[in-house]
N, C-alpha and C positions, 0 to 999 in steps of 0.2 A: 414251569414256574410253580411255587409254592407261594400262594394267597392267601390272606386272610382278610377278613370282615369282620370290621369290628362294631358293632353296634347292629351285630345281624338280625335282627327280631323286628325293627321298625321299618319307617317302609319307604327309606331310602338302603337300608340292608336289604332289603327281600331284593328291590328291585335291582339292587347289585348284581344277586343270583340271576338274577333274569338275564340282564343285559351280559355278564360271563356268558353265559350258556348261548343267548342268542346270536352273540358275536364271535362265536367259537375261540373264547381267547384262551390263551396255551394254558391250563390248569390240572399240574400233577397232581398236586392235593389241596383239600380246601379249608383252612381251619376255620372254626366261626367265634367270635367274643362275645359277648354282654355283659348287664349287668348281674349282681345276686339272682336277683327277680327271673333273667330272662337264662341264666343256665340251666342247662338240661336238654332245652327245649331240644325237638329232633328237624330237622331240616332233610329233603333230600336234595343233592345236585346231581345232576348227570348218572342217576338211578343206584346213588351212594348215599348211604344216610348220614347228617354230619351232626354230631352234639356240638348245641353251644356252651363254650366253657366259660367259667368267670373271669373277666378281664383283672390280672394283676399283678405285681410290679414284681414280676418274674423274669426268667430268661425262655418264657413260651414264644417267643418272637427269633428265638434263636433257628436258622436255617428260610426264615420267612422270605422272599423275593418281594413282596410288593404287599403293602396291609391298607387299603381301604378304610378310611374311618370316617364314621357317623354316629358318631354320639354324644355331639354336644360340644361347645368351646373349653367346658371345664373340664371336662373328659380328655381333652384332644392334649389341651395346656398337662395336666397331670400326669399324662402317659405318653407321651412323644419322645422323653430320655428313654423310657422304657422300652417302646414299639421299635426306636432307631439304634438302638444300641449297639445292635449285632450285625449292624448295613441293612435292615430292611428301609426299602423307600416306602416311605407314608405320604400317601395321598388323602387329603384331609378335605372332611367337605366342611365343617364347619368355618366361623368365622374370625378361629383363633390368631393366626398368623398370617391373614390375608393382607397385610399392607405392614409386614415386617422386612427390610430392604431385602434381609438375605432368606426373602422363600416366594419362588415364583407364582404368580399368580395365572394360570394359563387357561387359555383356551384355545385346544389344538386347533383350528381352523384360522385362530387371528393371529397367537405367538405360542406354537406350537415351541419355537427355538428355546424360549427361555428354560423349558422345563430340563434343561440340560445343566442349567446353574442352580443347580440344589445343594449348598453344601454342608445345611443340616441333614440334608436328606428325607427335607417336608417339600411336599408343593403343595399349595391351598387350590381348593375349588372356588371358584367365584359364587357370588350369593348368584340364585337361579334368576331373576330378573334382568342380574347383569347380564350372563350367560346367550341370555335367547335374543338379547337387544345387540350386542358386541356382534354376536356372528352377522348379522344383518349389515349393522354399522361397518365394517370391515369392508361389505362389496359399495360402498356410498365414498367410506374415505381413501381406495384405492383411484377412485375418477376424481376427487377433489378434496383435498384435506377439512377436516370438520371445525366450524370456531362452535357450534355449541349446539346442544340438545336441549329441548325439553319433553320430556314424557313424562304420560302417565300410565298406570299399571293397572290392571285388573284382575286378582291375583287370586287363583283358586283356595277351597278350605284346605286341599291337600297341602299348601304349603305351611300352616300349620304342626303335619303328622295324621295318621290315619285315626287317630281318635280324633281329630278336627272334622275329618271327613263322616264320622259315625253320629255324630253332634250334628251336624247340617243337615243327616237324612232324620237323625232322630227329632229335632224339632220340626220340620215338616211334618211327620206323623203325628206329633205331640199338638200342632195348629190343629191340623185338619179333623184332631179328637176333640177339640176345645180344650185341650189342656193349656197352661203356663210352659215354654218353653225352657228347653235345662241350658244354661249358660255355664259354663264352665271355661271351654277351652279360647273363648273369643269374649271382649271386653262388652260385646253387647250382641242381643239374638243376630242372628246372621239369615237364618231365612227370611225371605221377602225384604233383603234389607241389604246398604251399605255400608262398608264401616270405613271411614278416609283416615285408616291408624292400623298402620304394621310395625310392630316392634316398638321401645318406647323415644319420646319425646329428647329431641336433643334442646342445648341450649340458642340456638336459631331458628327452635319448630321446625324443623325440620325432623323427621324420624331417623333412627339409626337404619331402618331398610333404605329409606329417601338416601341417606348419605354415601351409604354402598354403592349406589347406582353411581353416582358422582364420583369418588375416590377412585373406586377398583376400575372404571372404564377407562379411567386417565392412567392410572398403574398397566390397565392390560394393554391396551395402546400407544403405550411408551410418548404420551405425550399431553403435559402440564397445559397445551392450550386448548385442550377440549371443556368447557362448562357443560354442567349437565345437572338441569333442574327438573326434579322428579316431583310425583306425586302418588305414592301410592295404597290403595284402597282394594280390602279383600272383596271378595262379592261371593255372592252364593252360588257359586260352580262348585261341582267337586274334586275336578281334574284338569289341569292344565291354564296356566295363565295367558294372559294376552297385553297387548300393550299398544298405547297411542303414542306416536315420535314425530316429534318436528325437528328436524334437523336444519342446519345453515351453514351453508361451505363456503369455503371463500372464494369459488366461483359459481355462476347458476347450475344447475346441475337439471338438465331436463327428464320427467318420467321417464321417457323413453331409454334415456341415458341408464338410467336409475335401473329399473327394470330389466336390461338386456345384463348388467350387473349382476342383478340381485340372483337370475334364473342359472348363472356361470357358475355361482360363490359352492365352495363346498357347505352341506349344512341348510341350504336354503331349498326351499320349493316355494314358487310363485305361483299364488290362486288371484288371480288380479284378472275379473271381467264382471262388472259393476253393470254393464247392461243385461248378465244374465244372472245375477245374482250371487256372484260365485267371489269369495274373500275368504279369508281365515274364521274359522270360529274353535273355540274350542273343543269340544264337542266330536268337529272332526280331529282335532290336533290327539289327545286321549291318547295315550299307549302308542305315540308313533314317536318316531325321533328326530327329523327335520322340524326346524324353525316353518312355517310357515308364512308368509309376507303376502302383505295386497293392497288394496285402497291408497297405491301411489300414484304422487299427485301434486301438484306445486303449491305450496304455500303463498296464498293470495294474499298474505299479510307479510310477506317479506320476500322481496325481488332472487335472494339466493336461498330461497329456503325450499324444503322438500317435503311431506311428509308423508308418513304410510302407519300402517296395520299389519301387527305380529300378532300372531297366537303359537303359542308350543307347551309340550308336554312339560314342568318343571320338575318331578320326579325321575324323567330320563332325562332330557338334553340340559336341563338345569341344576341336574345332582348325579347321577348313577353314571349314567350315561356318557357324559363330561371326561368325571373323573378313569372310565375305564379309558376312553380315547385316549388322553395322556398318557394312560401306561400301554396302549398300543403304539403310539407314537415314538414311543420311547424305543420300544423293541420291534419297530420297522426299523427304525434307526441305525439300531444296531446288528438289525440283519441286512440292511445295505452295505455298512460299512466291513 
């Protein structure tokens, strides 16, 4: 296969490279894009050095098998005639065309099938919240169909971008020097601190990440009667999100139920024993690529309700990660058939 990366420099690019490399996916050669700013730069893969070149509205997509993108929803909208032009399949992490009828929205482990209905030849990545909460949800609504979520999210700086993540280590240095912390990339300091505001304010208060959560799950699960009210809030980790879920099926669903599910689901690893101290955190989640689940348990405020505790990596199984599966997915596929 002939890949490319587009928005290689940032650090859902980088970890593209990683997760290629780690998951030994078939790569004859590797192009890389950015922007002005980020061509030149040298990359090595697989002990080859790659330049990144300047992304633009060329035929450098010509011969491409699969392109990777991360860099933005304006990026993604501007250059998608361009990327698709010549058949390559654009796997798009942004949030450009995630809830456009004709571009699937997938996550191989819940509708792997859909990503077969591309016929602009985009599939979108789900936002990384949705991502790490679906795969979970999946082994809950296979024992009982779901009438409705609520979570809340606890969302590393890394989902910001890695200069969010340089910001959160640099204001802890900047504290503990007695200086004024540097705010830049987050609406208020982030160390020692929460912030209950990802992305901006819709017309219902609700956040445009909040509403992700809601839309894209009833999109990925092919079904309009899941509600799912969010709430979410970055915190000062710098790796890996985690999340609180009450769920309600329209029959009881017992932990035990729950659990011997969750431990089957592809995707999933169960850290679930509360007398010895042992649940998700993220911390341990960090650079690994299973969803994590634990702290399930029945919701004592509602007769068919369930709830539990994720932590996962959102840079791999929320972005990088995700998006390569699908294109493994793809080409298991078609090496069965």
């Amino acid at each position: 296969m002939n890949v490319a990366i587009v928005g290689a420099s940032g650090a859902v690019g980088q970890e593209l490279m990683k997760v290629l490399d780690d998951l030994k996916f078939p790569v004859d050669e590797l192009t890389l894009f950015g922007s002005k700013r980020s061509a030149g730069r040298v990359y090595t893969f697989r002990g080859k050095e790659c330049v990144v070149k300047e992304l633009r509205h060329n035929d450098d997509f010509r011969g491409i098998d699969i392109a990777f993108v991360s860099a933005g929803g304006s990026t993604s909208k501007e250059f998608a005639a361009t990327i698709t032009r010549h058949g390559t399949l654009m796997i798009d992490n942004s949030s450009a065309f995630r809830m456009d009828e004709d571009v699937p929205l997938v996550v191989p482990e819940v509708n792997g099938a859909d990503a077969f209905n591309a016929p602009r030849r985009i599939i979108a990545n789900p936002n990384c919240t949705t991502i790490l909460m679906v795969v979970a949800l999946k082994a809950i609504a296979d024992i009982s169909p779901i009438k409705r979520v609520h979570v809340a999210s606890y969302q590393a700086a890394s989902g910001a971008g890695a200069a969010a993540m340089d910001e959160l280590v640099k204001q802890y240095s900047q504290i503990a020097a007695g200086e004024k912390p540097t705010v830049e990339k987050f609406v208020y300091q982030l160390a020692y601190n929460l912030i209950p505001h990802i992305d901006v304010f819709t017309d219902n208060d609700y956040t445009k990440e909040e509403m992700k959560m809601h839309n894209e799950t009833r999109k990925i699960m092919h079904s309009d009667d899941i509600s799912v009210s969010a709430t979410c809030v970055r915190v000062p980790v710098l790796r890996a999100h985690s999340e609180s879920v009450w769920v309600e099926t329209e029959r009881p669903v017992s932990p035990e139920e729950a659990r011997e599910a969750l431990a089957k689901a592809d995707g999933v690893v169960v850290v679930d024993n509360p007398a010895e101290k042992q649940y998700p955190m993220p911390l341990d989640a960090s650079g690994k690529d299973p969803v994590y689940v634990g702290r399930i348990r029945r919701d004592i405020a509602n007769p068919n309700g369930l709830t539990f505790w994720l932590s996962g990596d959102q840079i791999r199984k929320g972005a990088a990660l995700n998006a390569v599966q699908i294109a493994q997915y793809i080409l298991n596929f078609q090496k069965g058939s």
